[in-house]
PDBQT receptor file of N, H, CA, C and O in Angstrom, charges set to zero:
ATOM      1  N   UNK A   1       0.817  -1.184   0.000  1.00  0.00    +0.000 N 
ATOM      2  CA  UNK A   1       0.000   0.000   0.000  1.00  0.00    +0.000 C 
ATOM      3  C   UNK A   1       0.871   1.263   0.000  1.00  0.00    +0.000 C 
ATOM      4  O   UNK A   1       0.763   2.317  -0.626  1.00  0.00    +0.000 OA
ATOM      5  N   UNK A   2       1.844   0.792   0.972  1.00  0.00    +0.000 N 
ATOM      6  H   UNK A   2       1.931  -0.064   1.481  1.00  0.00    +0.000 HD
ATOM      7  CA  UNK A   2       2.946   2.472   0.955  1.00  0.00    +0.000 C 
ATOM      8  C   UNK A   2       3.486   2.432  -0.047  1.00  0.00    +0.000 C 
ATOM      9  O   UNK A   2       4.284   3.368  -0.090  1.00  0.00    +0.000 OA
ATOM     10  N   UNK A   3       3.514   1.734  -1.101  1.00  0.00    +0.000 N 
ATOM     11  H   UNK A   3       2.866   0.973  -1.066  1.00  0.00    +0.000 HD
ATOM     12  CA  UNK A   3       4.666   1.600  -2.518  1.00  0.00    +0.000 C 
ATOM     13  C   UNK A   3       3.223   2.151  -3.761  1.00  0.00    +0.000 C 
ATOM     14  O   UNK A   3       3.467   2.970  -4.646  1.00  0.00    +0.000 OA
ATOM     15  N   UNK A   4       2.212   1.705  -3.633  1.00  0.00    +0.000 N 
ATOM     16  H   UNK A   4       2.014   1.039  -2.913  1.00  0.00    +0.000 HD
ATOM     17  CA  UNK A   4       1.633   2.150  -4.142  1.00  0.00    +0.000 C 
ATOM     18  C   UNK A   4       1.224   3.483  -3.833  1.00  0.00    +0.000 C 
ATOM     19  O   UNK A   4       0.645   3.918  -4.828  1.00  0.00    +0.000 OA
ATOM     20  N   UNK A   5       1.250   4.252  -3.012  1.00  0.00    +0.000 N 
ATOM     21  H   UNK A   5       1.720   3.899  -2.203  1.00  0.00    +0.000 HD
ATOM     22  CA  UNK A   5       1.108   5.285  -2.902  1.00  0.00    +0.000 C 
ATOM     23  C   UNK A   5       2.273   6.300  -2.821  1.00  0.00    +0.000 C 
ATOM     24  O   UNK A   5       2.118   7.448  -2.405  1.00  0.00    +0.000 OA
ATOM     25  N   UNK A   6       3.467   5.787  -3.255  1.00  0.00    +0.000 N 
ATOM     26  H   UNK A   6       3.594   4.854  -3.593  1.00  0.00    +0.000 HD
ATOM     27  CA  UNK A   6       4.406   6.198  -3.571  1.00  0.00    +0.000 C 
ATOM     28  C   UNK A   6       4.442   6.691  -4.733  1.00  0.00    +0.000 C 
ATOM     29  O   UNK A   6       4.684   7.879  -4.947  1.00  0.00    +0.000 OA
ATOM     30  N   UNK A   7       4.162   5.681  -5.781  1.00  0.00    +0.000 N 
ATOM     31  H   UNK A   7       3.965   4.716  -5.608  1.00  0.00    +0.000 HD
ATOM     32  CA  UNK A   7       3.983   5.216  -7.590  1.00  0.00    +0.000 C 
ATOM     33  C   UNK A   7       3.364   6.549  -8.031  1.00  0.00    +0.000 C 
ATOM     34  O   UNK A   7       3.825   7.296  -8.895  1.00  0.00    +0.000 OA
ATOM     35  N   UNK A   8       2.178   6.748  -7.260  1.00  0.00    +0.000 N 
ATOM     36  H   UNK A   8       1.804   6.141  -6.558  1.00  0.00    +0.000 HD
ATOM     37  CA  UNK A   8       1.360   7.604  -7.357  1.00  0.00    +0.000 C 
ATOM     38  C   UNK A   8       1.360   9.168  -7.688  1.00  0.00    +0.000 C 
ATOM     39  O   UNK A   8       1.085   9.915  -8.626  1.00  0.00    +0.000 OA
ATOM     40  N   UNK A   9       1.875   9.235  -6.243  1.00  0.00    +0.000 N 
ATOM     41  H   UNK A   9       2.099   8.628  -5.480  1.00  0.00    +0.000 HD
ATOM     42  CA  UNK A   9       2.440  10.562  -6.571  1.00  0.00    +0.000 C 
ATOM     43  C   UNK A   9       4.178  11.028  -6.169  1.00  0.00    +0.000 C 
ATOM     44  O   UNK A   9       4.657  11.768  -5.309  1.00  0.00    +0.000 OA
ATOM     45  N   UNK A  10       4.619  10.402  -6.979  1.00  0.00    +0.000 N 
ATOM     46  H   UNK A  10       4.230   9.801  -7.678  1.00  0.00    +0.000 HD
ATOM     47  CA  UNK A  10       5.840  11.041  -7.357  1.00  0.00    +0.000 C 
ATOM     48  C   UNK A  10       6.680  11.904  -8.371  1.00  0.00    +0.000 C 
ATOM     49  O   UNK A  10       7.766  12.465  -8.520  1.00  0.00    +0.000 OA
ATOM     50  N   UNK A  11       5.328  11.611  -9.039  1.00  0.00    +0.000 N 
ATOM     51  H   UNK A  11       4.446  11.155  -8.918  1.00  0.00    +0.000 HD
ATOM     52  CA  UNK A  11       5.147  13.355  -9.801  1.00  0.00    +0.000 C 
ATOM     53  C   UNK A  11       4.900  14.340  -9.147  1.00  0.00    +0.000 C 
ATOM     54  O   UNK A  11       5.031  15.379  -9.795  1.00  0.00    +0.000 OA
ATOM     55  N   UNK A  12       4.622  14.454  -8.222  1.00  0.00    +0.000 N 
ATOM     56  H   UNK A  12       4.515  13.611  -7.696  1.00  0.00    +0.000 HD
ATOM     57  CA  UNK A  12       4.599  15.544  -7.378  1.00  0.00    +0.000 C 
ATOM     58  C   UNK A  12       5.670  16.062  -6.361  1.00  0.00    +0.000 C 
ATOM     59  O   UNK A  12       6.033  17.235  -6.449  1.00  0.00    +0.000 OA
ATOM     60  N   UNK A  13       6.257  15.137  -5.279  1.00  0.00    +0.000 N 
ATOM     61  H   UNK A  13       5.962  14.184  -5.208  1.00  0.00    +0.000 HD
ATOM     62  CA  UNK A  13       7.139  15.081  -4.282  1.00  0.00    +0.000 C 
ATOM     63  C   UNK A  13       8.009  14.162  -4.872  1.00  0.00    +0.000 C 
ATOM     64  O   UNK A  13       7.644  13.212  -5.564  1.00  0.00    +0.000 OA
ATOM     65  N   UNK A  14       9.396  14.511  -4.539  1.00  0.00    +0.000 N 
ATOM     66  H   UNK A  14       9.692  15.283  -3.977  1.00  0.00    +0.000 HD
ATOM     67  CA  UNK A  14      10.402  13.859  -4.564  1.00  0.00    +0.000 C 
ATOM     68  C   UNK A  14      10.239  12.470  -4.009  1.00  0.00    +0.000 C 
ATOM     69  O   UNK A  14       9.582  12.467  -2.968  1.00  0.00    +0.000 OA
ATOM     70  N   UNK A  15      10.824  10.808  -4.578  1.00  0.00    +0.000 N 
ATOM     71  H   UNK A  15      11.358  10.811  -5.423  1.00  0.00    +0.000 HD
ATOM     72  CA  UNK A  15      10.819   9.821  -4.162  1.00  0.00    +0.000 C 
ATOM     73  C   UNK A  15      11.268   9.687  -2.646  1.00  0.00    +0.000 C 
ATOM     74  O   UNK A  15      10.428   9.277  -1.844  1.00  0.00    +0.000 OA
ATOM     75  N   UNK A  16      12.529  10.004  -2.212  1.00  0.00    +0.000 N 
ATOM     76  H   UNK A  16      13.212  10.337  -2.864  1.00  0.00    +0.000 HD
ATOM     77  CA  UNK A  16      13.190  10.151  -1.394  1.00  0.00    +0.000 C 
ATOM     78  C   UNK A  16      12.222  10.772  -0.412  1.00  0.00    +0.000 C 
ATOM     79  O   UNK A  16      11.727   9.902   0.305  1.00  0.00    +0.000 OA
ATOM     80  N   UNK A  17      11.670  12.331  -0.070  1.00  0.00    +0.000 N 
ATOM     81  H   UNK A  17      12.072  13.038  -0.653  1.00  0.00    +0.000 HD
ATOM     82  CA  UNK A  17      10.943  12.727   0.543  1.00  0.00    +0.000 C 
ATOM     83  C   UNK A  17       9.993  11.883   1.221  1.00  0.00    +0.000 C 
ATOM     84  O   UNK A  17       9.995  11.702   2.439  1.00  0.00    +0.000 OA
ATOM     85  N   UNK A  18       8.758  11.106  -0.015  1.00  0.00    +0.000 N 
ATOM     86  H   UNK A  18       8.756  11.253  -1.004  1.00  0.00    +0.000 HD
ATOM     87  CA  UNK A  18       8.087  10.462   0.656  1.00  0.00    +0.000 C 
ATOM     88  C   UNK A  18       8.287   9.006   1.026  1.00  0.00    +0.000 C 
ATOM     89  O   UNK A  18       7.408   8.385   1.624  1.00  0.00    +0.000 OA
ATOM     90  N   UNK A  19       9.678   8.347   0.601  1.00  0.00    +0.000 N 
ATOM     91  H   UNK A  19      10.392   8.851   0.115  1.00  0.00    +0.000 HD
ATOM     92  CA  UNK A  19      10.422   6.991   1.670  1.00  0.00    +0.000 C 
ATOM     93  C   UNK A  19      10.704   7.533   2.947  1.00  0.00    +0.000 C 
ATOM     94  O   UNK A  19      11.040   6.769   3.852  1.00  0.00    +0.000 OA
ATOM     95  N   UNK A  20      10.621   8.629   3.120  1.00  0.00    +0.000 N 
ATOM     96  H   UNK A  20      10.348   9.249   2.385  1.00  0.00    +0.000 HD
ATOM     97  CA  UNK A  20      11.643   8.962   4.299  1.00  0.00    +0.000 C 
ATOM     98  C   UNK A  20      10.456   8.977   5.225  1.00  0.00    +0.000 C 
ATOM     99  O   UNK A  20      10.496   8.217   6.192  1.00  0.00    +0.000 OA
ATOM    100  N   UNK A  21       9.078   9.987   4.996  1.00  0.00    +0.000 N 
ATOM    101  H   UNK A  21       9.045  10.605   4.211  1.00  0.00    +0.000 HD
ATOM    102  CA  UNK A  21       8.179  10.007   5.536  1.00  0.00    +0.000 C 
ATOM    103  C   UNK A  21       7.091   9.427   5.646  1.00  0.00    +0.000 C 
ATOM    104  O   UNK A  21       6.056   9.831   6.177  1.00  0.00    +0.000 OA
ATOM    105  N   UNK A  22       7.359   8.245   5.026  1.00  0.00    +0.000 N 
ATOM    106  H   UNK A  22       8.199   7.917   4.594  1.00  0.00    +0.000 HD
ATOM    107  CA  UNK A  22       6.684   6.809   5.174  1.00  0.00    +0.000 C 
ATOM    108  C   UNK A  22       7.833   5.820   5.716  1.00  0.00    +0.000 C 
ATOM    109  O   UNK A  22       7.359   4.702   5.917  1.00  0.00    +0.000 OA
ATOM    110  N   UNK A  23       8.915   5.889   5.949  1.00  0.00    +0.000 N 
ATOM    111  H   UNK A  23       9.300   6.798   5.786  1.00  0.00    +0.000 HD
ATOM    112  CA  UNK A  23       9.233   5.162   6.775  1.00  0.00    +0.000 C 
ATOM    113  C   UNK A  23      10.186   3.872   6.051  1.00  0.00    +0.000 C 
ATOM    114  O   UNK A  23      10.915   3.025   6.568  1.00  0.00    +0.000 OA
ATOM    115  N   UNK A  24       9.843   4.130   4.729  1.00  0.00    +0.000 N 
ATOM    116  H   UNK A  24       9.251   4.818   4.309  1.00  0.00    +0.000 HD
ATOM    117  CA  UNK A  24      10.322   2.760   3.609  1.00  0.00    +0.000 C 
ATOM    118  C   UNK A  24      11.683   3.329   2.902  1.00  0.00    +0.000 C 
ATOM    119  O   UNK A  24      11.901   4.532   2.757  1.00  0.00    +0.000 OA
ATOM    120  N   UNK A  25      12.557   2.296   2.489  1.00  0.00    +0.000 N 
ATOM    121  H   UNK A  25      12.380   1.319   2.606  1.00  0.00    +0.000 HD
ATOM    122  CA  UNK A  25      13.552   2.812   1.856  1.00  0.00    +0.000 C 
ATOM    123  C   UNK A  25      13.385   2.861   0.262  1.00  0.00    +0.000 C 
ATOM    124  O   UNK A  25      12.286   2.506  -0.166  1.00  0.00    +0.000 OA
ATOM    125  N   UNK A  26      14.107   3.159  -0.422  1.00  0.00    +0.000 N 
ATOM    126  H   UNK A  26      15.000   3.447  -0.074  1.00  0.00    +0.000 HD
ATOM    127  CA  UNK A  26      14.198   4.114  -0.936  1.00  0.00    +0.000 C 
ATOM    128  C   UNK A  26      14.330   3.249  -2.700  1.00  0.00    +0.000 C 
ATOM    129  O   UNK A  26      13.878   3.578  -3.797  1.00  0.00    +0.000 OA
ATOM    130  N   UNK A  27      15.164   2.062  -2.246  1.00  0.00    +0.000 N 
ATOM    131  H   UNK A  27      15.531   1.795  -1.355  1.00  0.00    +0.000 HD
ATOM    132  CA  UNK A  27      15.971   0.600  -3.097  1.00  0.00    +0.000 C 
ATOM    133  C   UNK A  27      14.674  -0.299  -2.690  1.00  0.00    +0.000 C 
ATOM    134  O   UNK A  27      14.550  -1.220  -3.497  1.00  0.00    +0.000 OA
ATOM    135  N   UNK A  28      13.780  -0.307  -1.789  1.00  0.00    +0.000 N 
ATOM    136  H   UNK A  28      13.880   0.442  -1.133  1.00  0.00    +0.000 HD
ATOM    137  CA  UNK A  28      12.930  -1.085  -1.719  1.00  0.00    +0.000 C 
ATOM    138  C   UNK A  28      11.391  -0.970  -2.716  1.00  0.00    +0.000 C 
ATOM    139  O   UNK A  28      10.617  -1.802  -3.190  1.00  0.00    +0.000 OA
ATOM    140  N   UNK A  29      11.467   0.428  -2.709  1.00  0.00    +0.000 N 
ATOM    141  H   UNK A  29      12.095   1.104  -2.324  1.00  0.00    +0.000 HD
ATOM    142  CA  UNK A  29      10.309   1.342  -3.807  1.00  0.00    +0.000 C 
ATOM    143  C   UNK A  29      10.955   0.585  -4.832  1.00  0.00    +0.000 C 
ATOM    144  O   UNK A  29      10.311  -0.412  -5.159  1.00  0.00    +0.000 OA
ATOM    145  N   UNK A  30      12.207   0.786  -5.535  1.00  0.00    +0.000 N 
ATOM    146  H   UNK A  30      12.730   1.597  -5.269  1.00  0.00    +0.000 HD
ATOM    147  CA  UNK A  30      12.533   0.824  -6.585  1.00  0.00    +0.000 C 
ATOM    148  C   UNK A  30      12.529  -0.540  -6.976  1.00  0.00    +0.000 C 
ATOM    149  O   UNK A  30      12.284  -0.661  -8.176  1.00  0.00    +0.000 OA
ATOM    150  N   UNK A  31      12.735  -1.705  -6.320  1.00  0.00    +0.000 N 
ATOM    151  H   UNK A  31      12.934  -1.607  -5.345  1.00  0.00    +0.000 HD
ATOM    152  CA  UNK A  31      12.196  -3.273  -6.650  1.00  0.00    +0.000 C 
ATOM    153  C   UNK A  31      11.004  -3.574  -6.565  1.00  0.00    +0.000 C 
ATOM    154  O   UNK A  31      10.427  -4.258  -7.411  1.00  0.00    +0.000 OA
ATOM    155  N   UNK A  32      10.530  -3.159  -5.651  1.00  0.00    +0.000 N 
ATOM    156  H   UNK A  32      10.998  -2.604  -4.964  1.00  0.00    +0.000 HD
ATOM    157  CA  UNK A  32       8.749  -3.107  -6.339  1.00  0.00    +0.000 C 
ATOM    158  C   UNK A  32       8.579  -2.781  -7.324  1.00  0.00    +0.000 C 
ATOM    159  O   UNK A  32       7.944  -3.638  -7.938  1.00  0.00    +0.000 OA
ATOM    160  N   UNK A  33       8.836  -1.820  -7.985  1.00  0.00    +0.000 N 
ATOM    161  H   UNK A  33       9.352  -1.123  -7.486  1.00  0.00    +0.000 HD
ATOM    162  CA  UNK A  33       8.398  -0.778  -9.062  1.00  0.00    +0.000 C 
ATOM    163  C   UNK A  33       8.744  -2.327 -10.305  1.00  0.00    +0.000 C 
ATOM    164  O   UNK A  33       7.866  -2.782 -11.037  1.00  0.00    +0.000 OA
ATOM    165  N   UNK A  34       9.912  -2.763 -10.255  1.00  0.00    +0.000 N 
ATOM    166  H   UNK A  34      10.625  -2.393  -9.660  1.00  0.00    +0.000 HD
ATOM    167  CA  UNK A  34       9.788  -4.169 -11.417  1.00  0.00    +0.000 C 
ATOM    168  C   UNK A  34       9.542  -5.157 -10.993  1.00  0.00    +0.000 C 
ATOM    169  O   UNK A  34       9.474  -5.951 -11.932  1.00  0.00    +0.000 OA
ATOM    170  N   UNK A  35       9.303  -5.749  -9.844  1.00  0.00    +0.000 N 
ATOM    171  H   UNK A  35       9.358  -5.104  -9.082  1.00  0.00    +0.000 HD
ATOM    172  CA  UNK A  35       8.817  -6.962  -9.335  1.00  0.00    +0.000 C 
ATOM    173  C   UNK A  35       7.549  -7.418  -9.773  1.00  0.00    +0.000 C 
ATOM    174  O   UNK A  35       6.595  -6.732  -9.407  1.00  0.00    +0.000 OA
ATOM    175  N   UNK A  36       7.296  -8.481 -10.518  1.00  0.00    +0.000 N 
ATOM    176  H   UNK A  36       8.071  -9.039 -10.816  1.00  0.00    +0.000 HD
ATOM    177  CA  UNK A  36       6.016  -8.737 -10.374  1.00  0.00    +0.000 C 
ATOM    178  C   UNK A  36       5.099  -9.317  -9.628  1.00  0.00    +0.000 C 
ATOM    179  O   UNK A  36       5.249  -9.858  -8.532  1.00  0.00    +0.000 OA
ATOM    180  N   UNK A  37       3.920  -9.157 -10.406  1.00  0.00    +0.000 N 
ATOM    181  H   UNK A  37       3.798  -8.718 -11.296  1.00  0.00    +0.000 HD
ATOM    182  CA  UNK A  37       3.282  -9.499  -9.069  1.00  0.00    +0.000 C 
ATOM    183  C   UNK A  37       2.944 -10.703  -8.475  1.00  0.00    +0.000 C 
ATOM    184  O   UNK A  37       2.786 -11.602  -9.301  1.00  0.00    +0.000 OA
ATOM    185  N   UNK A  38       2.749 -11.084  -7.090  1.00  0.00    +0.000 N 
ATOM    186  H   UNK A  38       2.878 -10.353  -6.420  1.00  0.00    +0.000 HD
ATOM    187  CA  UNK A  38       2.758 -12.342  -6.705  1.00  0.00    +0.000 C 
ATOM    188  C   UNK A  38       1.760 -13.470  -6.670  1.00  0.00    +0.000 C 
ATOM    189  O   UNK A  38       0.593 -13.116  -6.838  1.00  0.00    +0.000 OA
ATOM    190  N   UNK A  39       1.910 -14.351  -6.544  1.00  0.00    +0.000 N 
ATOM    191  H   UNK A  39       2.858 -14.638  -6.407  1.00  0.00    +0.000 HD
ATOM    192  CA  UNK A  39       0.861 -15.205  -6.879  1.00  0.00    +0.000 C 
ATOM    193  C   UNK A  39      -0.665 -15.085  -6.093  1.00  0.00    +0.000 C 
ATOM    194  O   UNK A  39      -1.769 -15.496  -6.452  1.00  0.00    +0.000 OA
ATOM    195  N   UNK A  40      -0.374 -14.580  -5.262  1.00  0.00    +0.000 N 
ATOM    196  H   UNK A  40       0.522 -14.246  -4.971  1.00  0.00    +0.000 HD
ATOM    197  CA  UNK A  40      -1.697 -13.987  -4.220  1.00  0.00    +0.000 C 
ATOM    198  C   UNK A  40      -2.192 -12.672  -4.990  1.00  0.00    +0.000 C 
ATOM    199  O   UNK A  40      -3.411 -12.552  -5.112  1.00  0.00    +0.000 OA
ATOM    200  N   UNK A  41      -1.571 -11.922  -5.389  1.00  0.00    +0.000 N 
ATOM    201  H   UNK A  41      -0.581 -12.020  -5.290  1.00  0.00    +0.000 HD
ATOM    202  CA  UNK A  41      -2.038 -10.638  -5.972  1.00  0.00    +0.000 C 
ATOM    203  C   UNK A  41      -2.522 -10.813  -6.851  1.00  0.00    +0.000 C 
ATOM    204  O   UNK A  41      -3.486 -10.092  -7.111  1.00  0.00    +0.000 OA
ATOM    205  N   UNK A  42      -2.030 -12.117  -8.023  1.00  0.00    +0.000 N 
ATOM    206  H   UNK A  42      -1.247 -12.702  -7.811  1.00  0.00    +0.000 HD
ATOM    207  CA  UNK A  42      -2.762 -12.110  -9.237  1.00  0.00    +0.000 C 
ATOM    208  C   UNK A  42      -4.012 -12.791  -8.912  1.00  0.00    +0.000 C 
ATOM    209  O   UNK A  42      -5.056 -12.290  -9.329  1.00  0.00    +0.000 OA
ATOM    210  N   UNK A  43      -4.059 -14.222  -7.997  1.00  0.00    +0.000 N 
ATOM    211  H   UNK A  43      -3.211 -14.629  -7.658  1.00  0.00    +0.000 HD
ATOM    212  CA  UNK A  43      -5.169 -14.702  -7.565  1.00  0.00    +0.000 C 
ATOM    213  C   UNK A  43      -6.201 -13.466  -7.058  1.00  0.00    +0.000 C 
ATOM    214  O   UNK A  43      -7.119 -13.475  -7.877  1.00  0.00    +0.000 OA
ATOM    215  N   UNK A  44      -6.338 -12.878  -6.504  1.00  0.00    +0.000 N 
ATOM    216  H   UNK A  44      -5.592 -12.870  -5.839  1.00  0.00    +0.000 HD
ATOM    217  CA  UNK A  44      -7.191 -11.348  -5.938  1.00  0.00    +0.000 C 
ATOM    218  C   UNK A  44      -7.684 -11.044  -6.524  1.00  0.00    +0.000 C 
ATOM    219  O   UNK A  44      -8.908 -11.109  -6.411  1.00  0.00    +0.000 OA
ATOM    220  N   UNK A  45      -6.764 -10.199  -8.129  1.00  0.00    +0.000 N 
ATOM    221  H   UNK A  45      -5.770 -10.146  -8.220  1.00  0.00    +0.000 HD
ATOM    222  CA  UNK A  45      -7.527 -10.054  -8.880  1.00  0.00    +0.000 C 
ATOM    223  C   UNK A  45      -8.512 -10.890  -9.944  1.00  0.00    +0.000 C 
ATOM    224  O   UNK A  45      -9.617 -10.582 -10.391  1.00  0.00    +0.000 OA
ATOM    225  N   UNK A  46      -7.961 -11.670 -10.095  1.00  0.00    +0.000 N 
ATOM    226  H   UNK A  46      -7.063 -11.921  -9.731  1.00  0.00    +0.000 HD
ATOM    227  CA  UNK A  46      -8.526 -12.464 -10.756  1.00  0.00    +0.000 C 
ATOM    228  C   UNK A  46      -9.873 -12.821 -10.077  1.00  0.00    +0.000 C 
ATOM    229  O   UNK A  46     -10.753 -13.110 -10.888  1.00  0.00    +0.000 OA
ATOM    230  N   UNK A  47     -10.151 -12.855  -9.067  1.00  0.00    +0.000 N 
ATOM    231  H   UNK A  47      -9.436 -12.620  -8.408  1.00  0.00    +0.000 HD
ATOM    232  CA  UNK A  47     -11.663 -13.144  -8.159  1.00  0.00    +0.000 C 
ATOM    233  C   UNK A  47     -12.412 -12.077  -8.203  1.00  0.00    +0.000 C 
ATOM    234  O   UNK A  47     -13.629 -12.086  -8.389  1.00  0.00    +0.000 OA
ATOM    235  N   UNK A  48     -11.498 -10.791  -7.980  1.00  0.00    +0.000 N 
ATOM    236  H   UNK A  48     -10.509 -10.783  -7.829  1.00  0.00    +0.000 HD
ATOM    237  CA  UNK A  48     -12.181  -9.515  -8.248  1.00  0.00    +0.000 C 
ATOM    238  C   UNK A  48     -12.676  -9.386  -9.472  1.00  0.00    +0.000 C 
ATOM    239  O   UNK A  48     -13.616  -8.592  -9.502  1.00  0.00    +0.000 OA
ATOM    240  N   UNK A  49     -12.508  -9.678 -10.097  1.00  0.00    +0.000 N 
ATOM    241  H   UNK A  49     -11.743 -10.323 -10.072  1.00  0.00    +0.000 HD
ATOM    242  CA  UNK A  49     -13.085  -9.499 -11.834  1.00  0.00    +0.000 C 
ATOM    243  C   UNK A  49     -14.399 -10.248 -11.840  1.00  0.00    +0.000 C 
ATOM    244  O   UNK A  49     -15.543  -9.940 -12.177  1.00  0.00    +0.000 OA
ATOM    245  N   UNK A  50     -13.767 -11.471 -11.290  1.00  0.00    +0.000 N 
ATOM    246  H   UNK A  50     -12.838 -11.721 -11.016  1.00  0.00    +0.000 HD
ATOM    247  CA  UNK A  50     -15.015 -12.586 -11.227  1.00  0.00    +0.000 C 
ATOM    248  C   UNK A  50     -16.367 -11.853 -10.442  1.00  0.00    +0.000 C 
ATOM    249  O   UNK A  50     -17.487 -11.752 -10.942  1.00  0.00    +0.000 OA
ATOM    250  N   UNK A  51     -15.946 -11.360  -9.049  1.00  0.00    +0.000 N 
ATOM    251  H   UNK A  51     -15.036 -11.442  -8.642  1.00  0.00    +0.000 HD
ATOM    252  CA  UNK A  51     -16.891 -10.735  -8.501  1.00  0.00    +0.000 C 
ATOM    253  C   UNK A  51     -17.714  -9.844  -9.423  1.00  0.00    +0.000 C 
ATOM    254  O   UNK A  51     -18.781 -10.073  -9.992  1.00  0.00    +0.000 OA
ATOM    255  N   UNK A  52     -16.933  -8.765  -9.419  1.00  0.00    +0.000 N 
ATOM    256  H   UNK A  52     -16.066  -8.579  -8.957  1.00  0.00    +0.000 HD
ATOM    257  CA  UNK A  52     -17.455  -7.472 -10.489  1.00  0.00    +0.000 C 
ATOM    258  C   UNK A  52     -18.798  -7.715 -11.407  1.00  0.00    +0.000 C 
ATOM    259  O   UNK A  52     -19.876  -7.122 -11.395  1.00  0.00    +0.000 OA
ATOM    260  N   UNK A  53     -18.100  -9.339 -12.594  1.00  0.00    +0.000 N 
ATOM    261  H   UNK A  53     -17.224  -9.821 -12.604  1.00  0.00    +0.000 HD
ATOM    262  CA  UNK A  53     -18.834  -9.581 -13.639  1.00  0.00    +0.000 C 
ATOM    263  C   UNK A  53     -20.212 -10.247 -12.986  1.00  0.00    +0.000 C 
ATOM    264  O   UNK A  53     -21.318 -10.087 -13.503  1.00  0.00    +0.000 OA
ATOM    265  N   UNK A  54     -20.030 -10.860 -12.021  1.00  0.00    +0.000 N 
ATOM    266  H   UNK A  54     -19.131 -10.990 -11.602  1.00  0.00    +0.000 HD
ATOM    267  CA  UNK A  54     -21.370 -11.757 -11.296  1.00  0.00    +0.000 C 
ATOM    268  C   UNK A  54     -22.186 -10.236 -10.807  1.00  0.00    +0.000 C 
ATOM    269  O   UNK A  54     -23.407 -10.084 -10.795  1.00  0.00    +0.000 OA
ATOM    270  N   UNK A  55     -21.314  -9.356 -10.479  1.00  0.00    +0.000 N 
ATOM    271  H   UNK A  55     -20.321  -9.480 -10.489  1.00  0.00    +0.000 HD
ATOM    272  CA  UNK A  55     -22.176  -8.473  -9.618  1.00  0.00    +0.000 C 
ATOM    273  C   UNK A  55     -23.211  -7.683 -10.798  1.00  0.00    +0.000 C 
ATOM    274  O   UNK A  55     -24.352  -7.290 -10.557  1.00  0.00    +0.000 OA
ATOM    275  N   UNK A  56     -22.523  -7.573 -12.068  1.00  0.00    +0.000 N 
ATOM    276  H   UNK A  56     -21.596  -7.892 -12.264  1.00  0.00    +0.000 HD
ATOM    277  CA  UNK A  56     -23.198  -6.451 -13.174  1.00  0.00    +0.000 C 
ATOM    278  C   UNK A  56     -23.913  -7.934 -14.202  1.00  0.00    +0.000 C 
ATOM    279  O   UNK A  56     -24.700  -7.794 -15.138  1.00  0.00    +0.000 OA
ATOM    280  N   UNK A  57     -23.530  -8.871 -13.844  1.00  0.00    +0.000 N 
ATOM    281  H   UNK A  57     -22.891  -8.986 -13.083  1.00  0.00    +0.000 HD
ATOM    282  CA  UNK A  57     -24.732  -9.804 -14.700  1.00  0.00    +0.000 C 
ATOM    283  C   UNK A  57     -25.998 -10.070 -13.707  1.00  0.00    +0.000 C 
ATOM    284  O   UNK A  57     -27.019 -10.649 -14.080  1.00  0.00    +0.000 OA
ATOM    285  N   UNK A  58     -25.801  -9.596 -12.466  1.00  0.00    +0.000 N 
ATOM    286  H   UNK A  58     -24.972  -9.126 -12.163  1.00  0.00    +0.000 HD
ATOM    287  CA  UNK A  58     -27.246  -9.985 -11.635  1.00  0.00    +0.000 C 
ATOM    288  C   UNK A  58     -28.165  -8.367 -11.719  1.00  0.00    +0.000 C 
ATOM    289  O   UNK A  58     -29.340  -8.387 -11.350  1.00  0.00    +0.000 OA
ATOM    290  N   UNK A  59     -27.805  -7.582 -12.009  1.00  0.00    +0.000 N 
ATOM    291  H   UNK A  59     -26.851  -7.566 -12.309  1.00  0.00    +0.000 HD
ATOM    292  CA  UNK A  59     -28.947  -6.557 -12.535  1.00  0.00    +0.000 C 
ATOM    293  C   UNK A  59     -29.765  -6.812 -12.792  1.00  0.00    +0.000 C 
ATOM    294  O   UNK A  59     -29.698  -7.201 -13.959  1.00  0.00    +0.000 OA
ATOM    295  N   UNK A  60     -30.992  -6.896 -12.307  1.00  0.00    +0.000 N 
ATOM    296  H   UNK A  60     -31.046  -6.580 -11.360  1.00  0.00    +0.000 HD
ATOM    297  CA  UNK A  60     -32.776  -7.113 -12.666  1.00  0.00    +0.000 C 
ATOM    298  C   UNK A  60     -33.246  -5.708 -12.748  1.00  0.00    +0.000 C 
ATOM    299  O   UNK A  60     -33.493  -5.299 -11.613  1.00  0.00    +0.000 OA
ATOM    300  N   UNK A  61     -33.479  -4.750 -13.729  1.00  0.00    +0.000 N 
ATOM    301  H   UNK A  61     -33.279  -5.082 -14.651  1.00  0.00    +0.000 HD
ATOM    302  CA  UNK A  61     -34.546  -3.509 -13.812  1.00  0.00    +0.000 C 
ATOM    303  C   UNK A  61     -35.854  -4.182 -13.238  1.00  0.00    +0.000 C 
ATOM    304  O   UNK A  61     -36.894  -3.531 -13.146  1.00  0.00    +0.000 OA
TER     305      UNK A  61
């Protein structure tokens, strides 16, 4: 969550700035940033989608 909200806005504030004031380093952002993602994360989404589509095919007007 803190790496993603890093990603985010670091167009705005310096990287460094907000590792420092989140507490995370700095080389750790930066392996996230190419790491992919893990087998739990892709499983997640992948259910989330599932959810989503069950949720917008049960629409009754």
């Amino acid at each position: 969550m803190r790496f993603e909200f890093i990603a985010k806005h670091r167009e705005i504030w310096p990287v460094s700035w907000i590792c420092e004031a989140l507490a995370v380093s700095r080389s750790g952002f930066h392996a996230w940033l190419v790491r992919a993602p893990s087998v739990r994360a892709r499983s997640d989404e992948e259910f989330s989608a599932k959810v989503r589509a069950s949720f917008i095919s049960s629409y009754r007007p």
